[in-house]
N, CA and C of each residue as an Amber inpcrd file, in Angstrom:
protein
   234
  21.4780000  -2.9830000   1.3920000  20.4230000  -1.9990000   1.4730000
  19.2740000  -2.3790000   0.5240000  19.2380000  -2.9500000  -0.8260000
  18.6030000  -3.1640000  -1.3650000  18.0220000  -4.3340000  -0.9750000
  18.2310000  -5.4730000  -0.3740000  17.3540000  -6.3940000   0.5160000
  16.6890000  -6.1340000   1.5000000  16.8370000  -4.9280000   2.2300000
  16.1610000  -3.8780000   3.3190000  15.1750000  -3.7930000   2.4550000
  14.6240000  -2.8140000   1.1450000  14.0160000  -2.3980000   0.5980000
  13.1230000  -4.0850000   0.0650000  13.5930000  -4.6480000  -0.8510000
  12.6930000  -6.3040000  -0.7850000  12.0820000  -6.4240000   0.4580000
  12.8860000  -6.4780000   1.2570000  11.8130000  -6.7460000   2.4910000
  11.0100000  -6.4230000   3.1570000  11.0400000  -4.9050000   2.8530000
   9.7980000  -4.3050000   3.8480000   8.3740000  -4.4960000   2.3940000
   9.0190000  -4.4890000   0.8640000   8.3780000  -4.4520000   0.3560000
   7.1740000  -5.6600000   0.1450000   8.1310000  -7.0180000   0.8710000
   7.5130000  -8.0530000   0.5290000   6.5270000  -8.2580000   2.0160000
   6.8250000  -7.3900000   3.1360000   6.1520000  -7.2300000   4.2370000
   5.0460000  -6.4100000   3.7730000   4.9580000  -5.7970000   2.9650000
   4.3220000  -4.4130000   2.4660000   2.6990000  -5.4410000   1.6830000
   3.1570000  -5.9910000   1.0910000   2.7590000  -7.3740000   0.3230000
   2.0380000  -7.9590000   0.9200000   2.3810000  -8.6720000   1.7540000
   1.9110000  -9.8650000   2.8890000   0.6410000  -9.1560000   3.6630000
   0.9900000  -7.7220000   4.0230000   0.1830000  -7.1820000   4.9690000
  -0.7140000  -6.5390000   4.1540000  -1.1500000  -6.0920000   3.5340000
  -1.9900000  -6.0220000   2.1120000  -3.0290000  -6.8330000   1.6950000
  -2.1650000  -8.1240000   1.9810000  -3.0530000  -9.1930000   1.3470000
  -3.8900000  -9.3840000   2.7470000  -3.4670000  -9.0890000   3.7520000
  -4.6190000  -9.7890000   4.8960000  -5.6700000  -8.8780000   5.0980000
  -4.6890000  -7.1130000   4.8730000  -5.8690000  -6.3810000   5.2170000
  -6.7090000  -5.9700000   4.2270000  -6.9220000  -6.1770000   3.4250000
  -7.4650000  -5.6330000   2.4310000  -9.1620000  -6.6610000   2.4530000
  -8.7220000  -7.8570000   2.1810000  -9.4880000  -9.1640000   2.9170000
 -10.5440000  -8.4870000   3.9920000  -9.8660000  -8.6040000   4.8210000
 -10.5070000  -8.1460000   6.3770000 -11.2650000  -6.5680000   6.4860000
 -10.9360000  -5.9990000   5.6830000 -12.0640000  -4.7800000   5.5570000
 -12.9390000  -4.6270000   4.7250000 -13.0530000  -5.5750000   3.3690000
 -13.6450000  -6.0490000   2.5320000 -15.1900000  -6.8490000   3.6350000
 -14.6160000  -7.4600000   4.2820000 -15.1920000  -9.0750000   5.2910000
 -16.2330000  -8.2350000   6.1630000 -15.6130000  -6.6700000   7.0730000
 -16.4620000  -6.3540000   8.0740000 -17.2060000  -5.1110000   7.2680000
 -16.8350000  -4.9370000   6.0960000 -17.6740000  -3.5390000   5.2830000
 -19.1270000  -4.6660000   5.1360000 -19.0400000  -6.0670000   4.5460000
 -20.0970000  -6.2900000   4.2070000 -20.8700000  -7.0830000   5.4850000
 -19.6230000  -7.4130000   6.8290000 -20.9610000  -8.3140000   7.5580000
 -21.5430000  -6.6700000   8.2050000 -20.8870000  -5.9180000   8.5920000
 -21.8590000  -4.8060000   9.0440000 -22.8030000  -4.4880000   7.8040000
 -22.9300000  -3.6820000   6.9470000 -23.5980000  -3.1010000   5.8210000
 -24.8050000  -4.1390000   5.3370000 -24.6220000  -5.3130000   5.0790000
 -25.1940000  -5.9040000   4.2490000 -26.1720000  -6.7400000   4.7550000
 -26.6400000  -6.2060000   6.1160000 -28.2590000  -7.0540000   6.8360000
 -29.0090000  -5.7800000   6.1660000 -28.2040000  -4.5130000   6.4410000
 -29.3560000  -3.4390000   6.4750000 -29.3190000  -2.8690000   4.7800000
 -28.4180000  -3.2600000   3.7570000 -28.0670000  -2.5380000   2.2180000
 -28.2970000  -4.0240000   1.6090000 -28.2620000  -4.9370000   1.8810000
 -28.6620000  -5.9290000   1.2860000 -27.0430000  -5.4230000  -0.0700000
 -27.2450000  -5.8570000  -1.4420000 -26.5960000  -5.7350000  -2.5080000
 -25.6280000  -4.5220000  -2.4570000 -26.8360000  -3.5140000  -2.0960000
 -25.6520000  -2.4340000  -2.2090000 -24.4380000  -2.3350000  -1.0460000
 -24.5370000  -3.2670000  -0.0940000 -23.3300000  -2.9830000   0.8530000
 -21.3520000  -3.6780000  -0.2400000 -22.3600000  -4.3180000  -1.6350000
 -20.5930000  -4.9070000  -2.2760000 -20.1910000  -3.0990000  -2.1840000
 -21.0230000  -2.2620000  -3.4150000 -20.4490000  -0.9280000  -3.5820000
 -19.5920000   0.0930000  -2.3520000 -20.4600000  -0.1920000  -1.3810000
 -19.6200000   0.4650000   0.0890000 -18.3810000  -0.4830000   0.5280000
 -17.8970000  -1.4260000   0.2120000 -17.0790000  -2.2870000   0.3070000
 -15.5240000  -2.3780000  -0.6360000 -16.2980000  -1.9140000  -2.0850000
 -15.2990000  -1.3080000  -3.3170000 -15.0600000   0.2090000  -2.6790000
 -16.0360000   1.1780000  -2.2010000 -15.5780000   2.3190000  -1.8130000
 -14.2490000   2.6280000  -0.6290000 -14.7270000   1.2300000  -0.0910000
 -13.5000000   1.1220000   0.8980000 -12.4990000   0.9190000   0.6660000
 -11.9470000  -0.2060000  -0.5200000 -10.8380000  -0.8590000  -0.8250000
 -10.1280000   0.6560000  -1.8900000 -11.3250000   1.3020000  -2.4080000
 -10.8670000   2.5830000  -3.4220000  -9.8400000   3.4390000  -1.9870000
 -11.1330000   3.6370000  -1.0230000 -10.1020000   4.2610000  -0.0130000
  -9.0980000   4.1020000   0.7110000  -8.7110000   3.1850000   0.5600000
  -7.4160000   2.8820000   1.1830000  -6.3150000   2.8620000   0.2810000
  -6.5640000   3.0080000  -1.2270000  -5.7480000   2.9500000  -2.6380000
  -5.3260000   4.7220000  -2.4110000  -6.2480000   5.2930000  -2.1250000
  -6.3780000   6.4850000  -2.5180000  -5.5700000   6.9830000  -1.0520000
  -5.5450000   6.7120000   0.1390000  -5.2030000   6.8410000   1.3360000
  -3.0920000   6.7590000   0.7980000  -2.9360000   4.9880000   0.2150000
  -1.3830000   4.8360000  -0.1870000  -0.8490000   5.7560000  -0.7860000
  -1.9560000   6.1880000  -1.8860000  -1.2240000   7.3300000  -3.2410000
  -1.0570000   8.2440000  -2.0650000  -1.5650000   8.8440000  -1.3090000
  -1.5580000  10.2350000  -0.4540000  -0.1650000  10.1080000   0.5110000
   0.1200000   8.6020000   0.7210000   1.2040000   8.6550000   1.6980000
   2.6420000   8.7310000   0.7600000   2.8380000   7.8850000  -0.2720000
   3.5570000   7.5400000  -1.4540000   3.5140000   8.9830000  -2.2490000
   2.8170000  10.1980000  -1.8530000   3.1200000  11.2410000  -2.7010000
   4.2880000  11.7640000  -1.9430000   4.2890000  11.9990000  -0.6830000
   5.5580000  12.1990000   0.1300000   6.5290000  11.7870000  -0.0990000
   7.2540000  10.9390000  -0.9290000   8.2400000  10.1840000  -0.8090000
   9.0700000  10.5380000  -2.0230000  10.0990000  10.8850000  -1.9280000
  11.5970000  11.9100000  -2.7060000  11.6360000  10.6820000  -4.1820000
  11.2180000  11.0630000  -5.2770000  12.0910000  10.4570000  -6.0190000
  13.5910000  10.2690000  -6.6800000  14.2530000  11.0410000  -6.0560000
  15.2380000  11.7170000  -6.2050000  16.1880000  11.1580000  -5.3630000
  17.5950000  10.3150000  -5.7570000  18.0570000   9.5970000  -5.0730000
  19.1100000  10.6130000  -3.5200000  19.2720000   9.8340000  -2.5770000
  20.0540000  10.3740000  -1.3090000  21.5670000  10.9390000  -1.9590000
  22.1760000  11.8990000  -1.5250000  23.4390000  12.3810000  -1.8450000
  24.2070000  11.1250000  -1.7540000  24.2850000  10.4440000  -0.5640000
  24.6260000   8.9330000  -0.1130000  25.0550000   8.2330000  -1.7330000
  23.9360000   8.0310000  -2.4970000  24.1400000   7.4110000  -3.3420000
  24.6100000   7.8700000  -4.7800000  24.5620000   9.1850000  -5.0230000
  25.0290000   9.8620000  -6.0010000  26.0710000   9.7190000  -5.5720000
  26.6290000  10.0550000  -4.6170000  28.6520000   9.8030000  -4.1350000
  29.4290000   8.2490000  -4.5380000  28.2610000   7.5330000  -4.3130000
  28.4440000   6.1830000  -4.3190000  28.1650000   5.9660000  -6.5040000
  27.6150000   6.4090000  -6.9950000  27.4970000   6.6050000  -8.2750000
  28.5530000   7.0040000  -9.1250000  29.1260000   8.3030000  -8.5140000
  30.3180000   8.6840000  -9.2160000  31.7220000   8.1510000  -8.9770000
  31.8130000   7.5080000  -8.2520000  33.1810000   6.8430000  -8.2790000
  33.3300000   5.7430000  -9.2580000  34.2940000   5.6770000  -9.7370000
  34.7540000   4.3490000 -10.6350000  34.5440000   3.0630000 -10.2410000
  33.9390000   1.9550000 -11.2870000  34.3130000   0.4460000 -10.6970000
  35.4540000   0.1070000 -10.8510000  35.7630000  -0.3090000  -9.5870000
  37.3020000  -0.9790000  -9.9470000  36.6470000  -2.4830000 -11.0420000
């Protein structure tokens, strides 16, 4: 289970790195015939929004482990 979790995380990773790139790329070829300089700032506003978009999805999420694993906690190691 914990290689489940590496992996989506390192998918999580990978896909991050392309998109983040790529909305960075079309914030400034759109913006920046008609904002000239100021289209970098609408470009940081974007990358802010999508930071701010994760925290909003990542607030949903239980820190608090599954019963599953508290059961699995209290038993003895052999």
């Amino acid at each position: 289970m914990v290689g489940e979790f590496f992996g989506l995380y390192g998918l999580a990773g990978k896909f991050s790195a392309v998109t983040g790139p790529v909305i960075w790329g079309i914030t400034l070829f759109v913006l920046e015939p008609s904002l000239g300089r100021d289209a970098y700032r609408f470009a940081v506003i974007a990358q802010l929004g999508l930071m701010v978009a994760g925290f909003l999805v990542l607030r949903g999420v239980a820190d608090r482990p599954r019963p599953v694993e508290r059961a699995a906690e209290a038993t003895p190691a052999a």
